[in-house]
N, C-alpha and C positions, 0 to 999 in steps of 0.2 A: 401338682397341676390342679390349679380349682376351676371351677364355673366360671368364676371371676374373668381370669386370666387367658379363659378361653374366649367368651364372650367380647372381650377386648380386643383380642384378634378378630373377631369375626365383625365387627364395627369395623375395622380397617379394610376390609374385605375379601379376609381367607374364609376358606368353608370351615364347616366345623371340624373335617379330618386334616383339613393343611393345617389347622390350628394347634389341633391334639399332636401332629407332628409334630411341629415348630417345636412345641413346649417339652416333648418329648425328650427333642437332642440337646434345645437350650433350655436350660431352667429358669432366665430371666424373660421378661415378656419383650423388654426394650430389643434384646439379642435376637427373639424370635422373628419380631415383628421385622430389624431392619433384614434379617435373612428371607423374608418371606416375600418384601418386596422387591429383593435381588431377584427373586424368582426361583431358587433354590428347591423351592413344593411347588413348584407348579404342575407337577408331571403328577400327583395326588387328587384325582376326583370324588368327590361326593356328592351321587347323585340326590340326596333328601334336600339339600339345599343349593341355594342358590348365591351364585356371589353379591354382592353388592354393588346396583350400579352407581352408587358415590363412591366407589372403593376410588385410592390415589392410583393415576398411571406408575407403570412399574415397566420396570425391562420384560420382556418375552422372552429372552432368553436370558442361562444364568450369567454371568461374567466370567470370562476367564479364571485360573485360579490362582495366578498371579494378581491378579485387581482385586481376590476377596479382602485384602490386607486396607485396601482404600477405605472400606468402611466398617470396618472392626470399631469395637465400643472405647473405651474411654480406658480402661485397665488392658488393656491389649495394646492398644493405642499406644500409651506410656512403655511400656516392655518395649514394644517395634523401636518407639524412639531412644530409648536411651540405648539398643541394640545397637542403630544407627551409629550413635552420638561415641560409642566405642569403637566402631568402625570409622569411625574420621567426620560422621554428617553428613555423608554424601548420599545426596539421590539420586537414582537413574534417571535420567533425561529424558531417554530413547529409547526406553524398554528394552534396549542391550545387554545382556548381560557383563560386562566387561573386566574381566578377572584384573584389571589392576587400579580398578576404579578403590579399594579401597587400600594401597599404596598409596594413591595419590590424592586424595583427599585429606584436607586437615584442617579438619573441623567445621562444627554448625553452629558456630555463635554461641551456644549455650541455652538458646531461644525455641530449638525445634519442638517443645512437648506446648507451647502453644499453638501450632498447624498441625490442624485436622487432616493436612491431605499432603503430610510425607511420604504416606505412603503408595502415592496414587505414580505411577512411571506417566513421566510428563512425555506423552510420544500423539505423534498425530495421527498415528494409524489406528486410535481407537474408532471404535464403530459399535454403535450401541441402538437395539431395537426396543422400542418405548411407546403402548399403547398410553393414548391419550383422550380425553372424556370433554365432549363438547356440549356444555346443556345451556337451555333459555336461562338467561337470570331472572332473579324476583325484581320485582318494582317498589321501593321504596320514597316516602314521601315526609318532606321536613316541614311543619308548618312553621320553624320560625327565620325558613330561609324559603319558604313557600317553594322548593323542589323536589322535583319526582325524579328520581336518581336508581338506575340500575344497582343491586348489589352484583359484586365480585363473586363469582362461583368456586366452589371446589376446582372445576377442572380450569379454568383460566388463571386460580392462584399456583397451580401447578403444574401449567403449561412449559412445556420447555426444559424440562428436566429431568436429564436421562441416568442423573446419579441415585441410585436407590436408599443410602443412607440421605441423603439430603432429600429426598421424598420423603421417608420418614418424620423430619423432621418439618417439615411443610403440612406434612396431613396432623404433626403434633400441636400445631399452633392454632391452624384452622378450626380444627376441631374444637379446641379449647376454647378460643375467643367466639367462637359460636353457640356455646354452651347456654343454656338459658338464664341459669344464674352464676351467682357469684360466693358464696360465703363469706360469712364476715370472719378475717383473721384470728381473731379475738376468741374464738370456741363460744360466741353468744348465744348461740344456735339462729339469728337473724340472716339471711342472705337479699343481695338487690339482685334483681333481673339483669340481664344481661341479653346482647341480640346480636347477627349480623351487621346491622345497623347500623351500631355504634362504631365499627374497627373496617368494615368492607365496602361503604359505603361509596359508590364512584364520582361524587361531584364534579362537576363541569369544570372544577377552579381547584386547586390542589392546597390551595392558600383558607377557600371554606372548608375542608376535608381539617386540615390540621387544626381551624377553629373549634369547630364541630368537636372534635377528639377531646383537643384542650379544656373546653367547659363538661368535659360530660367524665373523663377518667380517673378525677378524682372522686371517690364518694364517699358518704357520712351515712355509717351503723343507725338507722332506725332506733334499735335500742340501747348500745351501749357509747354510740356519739363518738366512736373511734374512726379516724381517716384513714382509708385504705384505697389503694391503687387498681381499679375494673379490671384490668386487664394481666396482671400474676398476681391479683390477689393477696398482697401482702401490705404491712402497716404502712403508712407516709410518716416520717417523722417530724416532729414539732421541730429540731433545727433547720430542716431542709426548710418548713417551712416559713420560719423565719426570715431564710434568705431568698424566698420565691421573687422577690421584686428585681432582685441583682444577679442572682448565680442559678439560684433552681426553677429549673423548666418541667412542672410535671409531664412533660415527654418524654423526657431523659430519665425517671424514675429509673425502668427496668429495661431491661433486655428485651421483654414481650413486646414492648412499645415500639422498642428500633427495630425488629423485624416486622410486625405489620405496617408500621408507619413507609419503609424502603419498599415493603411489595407492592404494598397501596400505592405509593408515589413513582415507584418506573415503570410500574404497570400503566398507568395514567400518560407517563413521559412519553411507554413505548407504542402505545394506542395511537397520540399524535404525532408521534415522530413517523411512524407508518403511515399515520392520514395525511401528513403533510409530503412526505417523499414519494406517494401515487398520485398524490393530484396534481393537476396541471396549475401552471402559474396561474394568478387571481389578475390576467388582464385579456384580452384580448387584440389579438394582434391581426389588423384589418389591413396592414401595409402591403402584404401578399395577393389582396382583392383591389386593392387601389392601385398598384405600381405592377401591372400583370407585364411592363418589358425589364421589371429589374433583374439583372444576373445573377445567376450561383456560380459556388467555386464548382472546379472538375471534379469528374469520378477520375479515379485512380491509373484507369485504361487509357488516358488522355496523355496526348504526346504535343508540345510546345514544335513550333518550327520557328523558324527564323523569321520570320514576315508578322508572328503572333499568330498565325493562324494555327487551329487543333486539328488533330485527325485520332479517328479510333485504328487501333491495332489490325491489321489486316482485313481493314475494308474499306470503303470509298466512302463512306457518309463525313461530313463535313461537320466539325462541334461549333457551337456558339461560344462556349466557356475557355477558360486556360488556366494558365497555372496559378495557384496562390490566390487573394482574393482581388478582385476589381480594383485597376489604379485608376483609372478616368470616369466612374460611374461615382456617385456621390450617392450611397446609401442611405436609405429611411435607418435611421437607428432606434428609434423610437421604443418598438418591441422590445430591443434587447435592454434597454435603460429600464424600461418598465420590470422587463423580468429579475434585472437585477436590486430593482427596488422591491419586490416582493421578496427572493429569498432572502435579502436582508430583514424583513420583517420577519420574514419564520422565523431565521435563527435566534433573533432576538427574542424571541418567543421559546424558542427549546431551552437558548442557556437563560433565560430566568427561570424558569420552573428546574432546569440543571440545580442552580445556584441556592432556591428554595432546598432543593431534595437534598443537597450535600451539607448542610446542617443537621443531616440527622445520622449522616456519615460515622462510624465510630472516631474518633479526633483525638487523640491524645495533648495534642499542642492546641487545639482549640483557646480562643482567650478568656481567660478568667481557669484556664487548667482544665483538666478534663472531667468529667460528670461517670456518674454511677453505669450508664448504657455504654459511656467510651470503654474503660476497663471490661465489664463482661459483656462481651462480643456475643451476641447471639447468635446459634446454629445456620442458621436460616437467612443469615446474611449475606455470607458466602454464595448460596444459592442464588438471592434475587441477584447480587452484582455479577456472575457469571454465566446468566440465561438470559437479566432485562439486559442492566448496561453493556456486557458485552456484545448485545447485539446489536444496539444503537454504537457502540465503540467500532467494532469492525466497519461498519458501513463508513464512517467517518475517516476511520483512516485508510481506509483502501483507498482514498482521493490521490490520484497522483500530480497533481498541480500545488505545490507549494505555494503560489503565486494568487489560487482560489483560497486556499487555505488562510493568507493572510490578509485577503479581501473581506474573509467571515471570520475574522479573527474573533468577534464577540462571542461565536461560539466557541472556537477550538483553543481558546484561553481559557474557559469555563471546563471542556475535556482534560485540559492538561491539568488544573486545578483537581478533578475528580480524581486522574492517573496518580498523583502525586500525593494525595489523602489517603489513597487507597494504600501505596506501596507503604507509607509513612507508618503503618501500624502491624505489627509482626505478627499479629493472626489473619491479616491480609494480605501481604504483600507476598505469600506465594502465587498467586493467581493472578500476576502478571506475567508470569510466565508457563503457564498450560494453557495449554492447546485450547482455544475457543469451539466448542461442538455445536455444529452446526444445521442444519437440517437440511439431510442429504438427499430424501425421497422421503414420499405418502406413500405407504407401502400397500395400506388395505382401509376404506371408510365404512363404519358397519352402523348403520342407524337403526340403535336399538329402538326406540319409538319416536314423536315428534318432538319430544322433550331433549329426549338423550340420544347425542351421535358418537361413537369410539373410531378414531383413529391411530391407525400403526403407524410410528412413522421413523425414521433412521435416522440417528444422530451421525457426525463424523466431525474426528477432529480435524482445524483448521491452526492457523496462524494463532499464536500468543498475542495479548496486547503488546510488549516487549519485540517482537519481531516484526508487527506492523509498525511500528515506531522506529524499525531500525531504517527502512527505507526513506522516510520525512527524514532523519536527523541525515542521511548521505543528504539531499537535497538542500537540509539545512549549514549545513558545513559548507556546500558548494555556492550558497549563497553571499554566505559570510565572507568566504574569499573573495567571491566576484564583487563586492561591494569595499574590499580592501587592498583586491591582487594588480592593481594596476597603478598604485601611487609607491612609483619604485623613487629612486633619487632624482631632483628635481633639476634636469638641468637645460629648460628650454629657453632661457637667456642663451645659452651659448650655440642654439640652432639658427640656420638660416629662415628669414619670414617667408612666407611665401607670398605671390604679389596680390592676394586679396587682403593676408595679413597687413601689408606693406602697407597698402588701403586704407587700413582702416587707423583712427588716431588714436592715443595711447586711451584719453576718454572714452571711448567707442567700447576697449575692449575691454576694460575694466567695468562695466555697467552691462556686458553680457554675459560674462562669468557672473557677476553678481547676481543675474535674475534667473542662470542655469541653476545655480545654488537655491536659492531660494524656492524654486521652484521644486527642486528636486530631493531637499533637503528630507524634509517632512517625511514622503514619503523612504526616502532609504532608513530613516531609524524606523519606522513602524516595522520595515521590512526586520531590520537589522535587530532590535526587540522581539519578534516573535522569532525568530530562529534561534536567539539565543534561551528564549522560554522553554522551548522546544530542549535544545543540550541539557538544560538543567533541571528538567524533569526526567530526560533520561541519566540523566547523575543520579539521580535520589532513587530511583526503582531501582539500579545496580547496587547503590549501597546499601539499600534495605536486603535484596536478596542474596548479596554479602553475607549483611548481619543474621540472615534467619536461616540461610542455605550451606553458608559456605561458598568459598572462594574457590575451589574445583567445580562445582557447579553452576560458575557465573563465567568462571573461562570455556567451558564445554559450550555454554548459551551463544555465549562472543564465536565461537568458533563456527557455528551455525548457521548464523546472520550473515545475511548479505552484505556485502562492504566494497566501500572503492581503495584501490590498492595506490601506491605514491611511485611502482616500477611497477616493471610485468612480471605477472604472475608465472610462476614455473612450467615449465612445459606437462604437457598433461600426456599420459602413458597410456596407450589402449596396447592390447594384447593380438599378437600376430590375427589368431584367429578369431578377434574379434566380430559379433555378427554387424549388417549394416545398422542394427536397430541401437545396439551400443556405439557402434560410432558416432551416430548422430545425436547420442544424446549427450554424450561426452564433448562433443564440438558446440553442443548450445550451452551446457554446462560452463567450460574453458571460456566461450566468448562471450557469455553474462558476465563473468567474474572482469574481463581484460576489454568490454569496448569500452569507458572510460578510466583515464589516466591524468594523474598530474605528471611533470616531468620536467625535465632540464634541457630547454631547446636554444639555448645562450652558447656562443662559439667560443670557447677557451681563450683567454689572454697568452698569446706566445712568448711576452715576459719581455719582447721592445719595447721602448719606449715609446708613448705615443707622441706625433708629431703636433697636435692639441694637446696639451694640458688642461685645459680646462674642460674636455670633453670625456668623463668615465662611463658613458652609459656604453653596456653593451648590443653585441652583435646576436643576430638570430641567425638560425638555418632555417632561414624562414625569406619567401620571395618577397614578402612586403616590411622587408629588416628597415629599412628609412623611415618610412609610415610609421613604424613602430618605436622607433628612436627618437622620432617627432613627441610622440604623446609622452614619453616616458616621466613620472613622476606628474601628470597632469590629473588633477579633480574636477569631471564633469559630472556632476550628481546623475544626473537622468540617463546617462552612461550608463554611470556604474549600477546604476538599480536595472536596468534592461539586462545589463551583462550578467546580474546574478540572477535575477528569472531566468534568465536564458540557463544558466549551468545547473541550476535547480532540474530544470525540465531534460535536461540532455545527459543526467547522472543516472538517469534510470529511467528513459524511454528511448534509448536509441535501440531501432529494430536488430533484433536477432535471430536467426533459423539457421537452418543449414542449408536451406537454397541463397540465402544472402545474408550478410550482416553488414552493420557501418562501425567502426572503433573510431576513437576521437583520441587526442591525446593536447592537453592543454597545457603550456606553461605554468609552472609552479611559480611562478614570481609577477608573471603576467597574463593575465588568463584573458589578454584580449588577442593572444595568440596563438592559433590553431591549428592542427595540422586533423585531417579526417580523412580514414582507410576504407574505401565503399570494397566490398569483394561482388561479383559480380553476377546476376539475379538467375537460376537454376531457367532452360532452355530458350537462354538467349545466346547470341555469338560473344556474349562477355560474359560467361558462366565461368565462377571459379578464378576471373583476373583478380588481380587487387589493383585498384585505381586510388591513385593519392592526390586529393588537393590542400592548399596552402589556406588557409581562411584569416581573415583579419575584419575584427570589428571594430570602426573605425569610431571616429570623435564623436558625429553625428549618429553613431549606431543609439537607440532602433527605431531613430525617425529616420534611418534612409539604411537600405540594407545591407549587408555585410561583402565585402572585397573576397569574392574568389577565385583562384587560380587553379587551375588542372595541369599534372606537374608528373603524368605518366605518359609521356610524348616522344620516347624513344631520341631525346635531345633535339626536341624539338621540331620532329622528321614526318609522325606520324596522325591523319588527323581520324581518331577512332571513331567520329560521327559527326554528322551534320553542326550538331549543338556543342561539340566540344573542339575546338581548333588546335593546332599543329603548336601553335604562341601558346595556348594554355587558357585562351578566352571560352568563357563557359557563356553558351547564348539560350537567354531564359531571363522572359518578361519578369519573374518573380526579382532578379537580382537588378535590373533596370539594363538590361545590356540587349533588349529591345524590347521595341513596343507592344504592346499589349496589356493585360492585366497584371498591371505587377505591383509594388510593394505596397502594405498597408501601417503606415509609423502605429505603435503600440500594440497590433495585432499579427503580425506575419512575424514567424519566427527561424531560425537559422536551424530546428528540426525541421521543418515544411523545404528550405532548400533542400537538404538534406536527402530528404526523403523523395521528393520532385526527382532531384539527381538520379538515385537507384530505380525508381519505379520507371518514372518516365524517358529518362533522354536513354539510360541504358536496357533497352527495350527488345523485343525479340523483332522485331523487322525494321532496325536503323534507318533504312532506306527512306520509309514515307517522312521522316522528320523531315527532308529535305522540301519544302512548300512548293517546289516545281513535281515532283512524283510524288506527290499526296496521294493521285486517285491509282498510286501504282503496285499497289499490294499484291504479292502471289506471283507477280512477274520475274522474268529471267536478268532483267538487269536488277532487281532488287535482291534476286539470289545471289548473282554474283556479288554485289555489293557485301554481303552477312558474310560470303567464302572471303572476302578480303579480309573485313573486320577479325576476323577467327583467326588467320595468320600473324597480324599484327598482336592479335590477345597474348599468342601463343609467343611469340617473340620477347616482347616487351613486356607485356601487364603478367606473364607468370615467368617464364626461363628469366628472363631481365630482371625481376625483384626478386627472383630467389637466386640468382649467383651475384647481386650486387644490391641488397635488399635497403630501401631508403629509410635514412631515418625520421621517426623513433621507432619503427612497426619491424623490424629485424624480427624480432619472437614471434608478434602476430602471423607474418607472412609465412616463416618457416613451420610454426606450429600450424597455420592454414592446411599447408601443401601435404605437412604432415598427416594429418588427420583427414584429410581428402584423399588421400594418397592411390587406392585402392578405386574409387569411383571416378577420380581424374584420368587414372590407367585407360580408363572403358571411356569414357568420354573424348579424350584426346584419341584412341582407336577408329571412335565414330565419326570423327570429325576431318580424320584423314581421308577415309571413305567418302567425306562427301566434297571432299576439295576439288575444285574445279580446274585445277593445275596452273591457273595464270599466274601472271607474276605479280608481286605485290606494288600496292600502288599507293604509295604512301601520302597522296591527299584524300583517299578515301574513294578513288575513282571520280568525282563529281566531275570530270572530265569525258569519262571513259576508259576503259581500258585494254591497253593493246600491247597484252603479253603474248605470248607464244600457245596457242591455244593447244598446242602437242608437248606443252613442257610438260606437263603431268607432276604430283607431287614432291618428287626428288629434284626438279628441273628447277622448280620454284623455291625449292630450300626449306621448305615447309615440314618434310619427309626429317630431314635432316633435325631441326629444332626440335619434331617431336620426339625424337630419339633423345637427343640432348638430355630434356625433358625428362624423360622417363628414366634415363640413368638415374640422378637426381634422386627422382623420388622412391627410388629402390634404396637410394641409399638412407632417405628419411624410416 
């Protein structure tokens, strides 16, 4: 232990007895130093000194001692891995322990002792506390770019990073490139200056930063005329430089270079990617002060009636708005044009400076081969793509509109490009799959004076890049079929026309396809191009973590990820004495996995002969089977591009809870046909039913809205509400089936009916939907009305689909009742209690009704069904 070595720690900013410790246990300074800012001595005070307030932020507490393995040195390192590499390659995923994980593991490529962070358990329940050092920057000034440019501080180069080995190595580079001089290689004994300046400097433009760097990193020995590199300090060679005009970029020299060059530059990205995602658009939208009677859509509390007129939930006020957005009002669109021309300028703004910065990406495949910095990956790399980019990554892909995504495609072509650089090199492509740590709370802000402020603040892990990806690629899949799943066999020759067709002459109709195609062409490949970018970046991040992980640890990841399944999912098992709090979470769990489906909804061939020969299209169990045998094999571009937004958007936002959910289930061969299971919304009289309708998007779909049918009618007997009739007519301005505001072509979508459906028509006081008792909230004919609705539920929408369960929803329904089982007991209990005894009226009373007002529960049959009932779910 010398002065030296202590001193060195105390520059990093242990005291002089954490130091003498450190150096104590570890006899290397590297070892002490990165234990010291694990935190390990922290609990060692010395009162004669004082720490450092440049010291780098550090965790406040130590790491578990499982995690101290993550940042073990380099000879440690190697032993854990080839440990590993005996053990089959496998890493823990999930910080499980799993005693047959190395059984089943075989193998890690061969590649594991280049990643630094095998041994880090890829689990998101890390949680990591990390003061942090906020100081004024200096002001630095270029006279031959005549700017005054903040420099990059200590604590902003190490913002955001809660790993203590890779602090280390951040406060090692900083430090260095700050250093005042340089030494000349050469043992001349000559050194040049050196400064902030030169490496931290924040220009305005990331394009003068890398100028700036370029002319000033190489320099020339004063005395012995030897070229050497500012920033590691080592010789430039006369062949590199030979080829500086074609192949060498004195940026690529060293390793030093790609790590400050990548901090400097997503530091800069992440600066304006923040400035640009708080500010408001760059126009002003004055249409709100000019057009003071334009309409908005409804709040959610809003109930459609049959006239179009709205009513709130148990009150008498009258709404202006309806359902979906304005059909007869002709909107300023102006603002929204505007605003979309502005994010398109941002983006185009992020992914150029993207596109700048990932030239300095390590590249192995890069053209002209790869450069001195691509092979030796610098330390510090890892870090900046971990704390900058992934935090600009996350925000990017938590977008769940696929359909925005391929609108800012100039940006998230430029993401996929960086995803797919990154995975492409096997000292990086583990960090597409750990956990993104995120900032979970400001835990304490201590302002040391005006200069210097420290804050604590809590990492936590989140989603992998790899697992926000897995959601885009379900979306991207759903699209690719929706833009391919409806050109079955073609055989609308042998349909009958119908008399508009008939109308029209063979010219007519060959010069309207032609201009649907054309029109609609363009965009379906743009669509059809980014989703397939999308698949094949996620092929290459799997094959890389293949090749560096191993194949047991690429099916644990698959197994993790969310997905959409091609049948329904196995029934899901809770335990007799399960509490409610696991029921329900097991019921949101089961019904994220199974509300969408593809599926087989075509009627079996019984092997007669058909009496058309020329007619093979099949049959649906499906109420718009004709409609659908019409189109079959037909190509309407603008169609099929609607129908894959649409699938994209309904793969992964159709609502879930366990007060309500909706499951969809779409033909696997033709996905312009639907079938959609609403369960019915927690303290309504249709709590807990399941309500089935038939949905079909028709030629015209989504310039005119989608065909649907309500198909849970007790055969036709029963009318459950105002807005849903006995025939199956579902009445709601959004679908055009009356007036009011309803459909809007390329904005209103078959989630929004959807969603209208559950929230609105099946509502807790059915009654006011009816536009003659709108102002009749709280009243005894509107109670009566819910007592009816409730017998009817109880009949039909639950006894009725669980002993005769419709299809495809057979498992949905039964694993529903199941998993309900227990709360529907006490619910169906309550709901006999409050039965009014009449007899059921099975057009919903809008007559009146004039049952046997002494029939009492058993009289009405009600008593009876719920018993039914309840057998049943005893035996679930």
């Amino acid at each position: 232990m010398s002065a030296t070595e202590i001193q060195q720690l105390v520059e990093m900013g242990a005291t002089h007895a954490q130091a003498r410790a450190a150096l104590k246990q570890y006899k290397d300074v590297e070892q002490a130093a990165e234990r010291f800012f694990e935190g390990k001595f922290d609990h060692i005070k010395d009162e004669d000194t004082e720490m450092s307030t440049t010291a780098p932020q550090r965790p406040v507490t130590p790491a578990e001692d499982s995690d101290e393995d993550a940042t073990m040195d380099s000879d440690e390192e190697a032993t854990r891995e080839d440990s590993d590499d005996d053990d089959g390659g496998y890493v823990d995923y999930d910080s499980d322990n799993d005693p047959m994980q190395d059984a089943t593991a075989n193998g890690g490529g061969g590649n594991a002792q280049v990643d630094p962070y095998s041994g880090i358990f890829f689990s998101k329940d890390r949680r990591e506390e990390v003061i942090e050092i906020d100081e004024v920057p200096e002001i630095i000034s270029f006279l031959e770019t005549n700017e005054t440019v903040p420099l990059l501080t200590q604590g902003q180069w190490m913002k955001g990073c809660p790993e203590g080995g890779e602090q280390m190595f951040l406060f090692s580079l900083y430090s260095q490139l700050s250093s005042p001089t340089c030494p000349c290689p050469q043992d001349c004994g000559a050194s040049l200056p050196r400064s902030k300046g030169d490496f931290f400097a924040l220009h305005t433009d990331f394009s003068t930063y890398i100028d700036h760097l370029r002319s000033n990193v190489i320099k020339i020995c004063p005395r012995c005329h030897s070229k050497f590199c500012l920033a590691c300090g080592e010789p430039v060679s006369m062949d590199a430089e030979k080829h500086s005009s074609t192949r060498e970029d004195p940026l690529f020299h060293c390793a030093d270079l790609q790590g400050v060059i990548l901090g400097v530059g997503l530091t800069m990205l992440e600066n304006i990617f923040n400035k640009q995602d708080q500010e408001p658009m760059e126009f002003t939208d004055t249409s709100s002060r000019n057009n003071k009677r334009r309409k908005t859509g409804p709040s959610l509390n809003q109930v459609e009636n049959d006239d179009g007129d709205m009513s709130y939930y148990g009150n008498n006020k009258r709404s202006k708005g309806g359902i979906g957005y304005d059909g007869d009002i002709v909107e300023d669109h102006t603002g929204q044009l505007m605003a979309i021309d502005a994010q398109r300028r941002k983006d185009e703004k992020i992914a150029k400076l993207l596109g700048v910065i990932r030239t300095f990406l390590p590249n192995l495949n890069r053209e002209g081969g790869g450069r001195t910095s691509d092979y030796l990956v610098h330390p510090t790399t890892l870090a900046h793509l971990r704390r900058r980019f992934n935090h600009i990554c996350i925000k990017l892909l938590q977008n769940d509109s696929l359909a925005d995504m391929s609108d800012r495609s100039v940006l998230y072509f430029e993401l996929l490009e960086w995803l797919e650089t990154i995975s492409n090199h096997e000292a990086l492509a583990s960090m597409m799959a750990m956990p993104i740590m995120v900032v979970g709370s400001v835990k304490a802000i201590n302002a040391k004076n005006d200069q210097i402020r420290e804050r604590t603040i809590i990492y936590e892990g989140s989603s992998s890049p790899r697992e926000l990806l897995e959601g885009i690629a379900i979306q991207a899949q759903a699209a690719v079929k929706g833009l391919e799943g409806t050109k079955a066999v073609d055989t609308m020759a042998s349909e009958e026309l119908t008399e508009e067709q008939k109308r029209m002459t063979h010219d007519m109709r060959e010069k309207a396809v032609e201009e649907t195609a054309i029109a609609g062409s363009d965009d379906n490949q743009k669509l059809l191009l980014f989703c397939q970018r999308i698949l094949a970046t996620i092929k290459a991040i799997d094959r890389s973590l293949r090749d560096t992980k191993g194949d047991a640890f690429v099916d644990r990841l698959h197994a993790s990820l969310p997905s959409i399944s091609s049948s329904s999912a196995p029934q899901y098992q809770v335990a007799a004495g399960a509490s409610d709090e696991d029921r329900q979470k097991a019921y949101v769990e089961w019904a994220t996995r199974v509300r969408f489906e593809y599926c087989d909804m075509s009627i079996p061939t019984t092997g007669e002969p058909s009496t058309d020969e020329t007619d093979q299209t099949p049959h649906y169990k499906f109420y718009y089977d004709n409609e659908a045998r019409m189109l079959a094999g037909s190509d309407i571009p603008k169609r099929s591009l609607a129908i894959a937004k649409e699938l994209a958007i309904l793969t992964t936002n159709l609502p879930v809870s366990w007060g309500s959910s909706i499951f969809l289930r779409v033909d696997e061969t033709r996905v312009d046909i639907i079938k959609a299971l609403v369960t019915g919304p927690e303290g309504t009289p249709y709590q807990n039913g399941c309500y089935l309708f038939d949905i079909f998007l028709g030629p015209s779909y989504n310039q005119s809205p989608p065909s649907v049918k309500y198909m849970t009618t007790n055969g036709g007997k029963f009318r459950f509400n105002p807005n849903l009739y006995a025939d199956g007519k579902v009445c709601l301005s959004l679908l055009g089936t009356w007036q009011g505001p309803g459909w809007v072509a390329g904005r209103s979508t078959l989630l929004q009916v959807l969603i209208s459906i559950q929230s609105m028509i099946l509502c807790d006081e059915p009654y006011l939907n009816e536009p003659a008792w709108a102002q009749a909230g709280g009243t005894p004919p509107s109670m009566a009305y819910s007592a009816n609705v409730r017998r009817m539920v109880v009949k039909t929408a639950m006894l009725g689909n669980l002993k005769n369960p419709p299809e495809p929803f057979a498992d949905i329904i039964k694993t529903h009742f199941k998993l309900k089982a227990r709360s529907l007991s006490a619910q169906l209990t309550d709901w006999l209690a409050k039965d009014d005894g009449k007899v059921t009226s099975p057009d919903g009373a809008l007559t009146g009704q004039k049952g046997s007002d002494n029939a009492g529960p058993s009289g009405n049959g009600f008593a009876k069904d719920i018993e039914e009932l309840q057998k049943l779910l005893k035996k679930l």
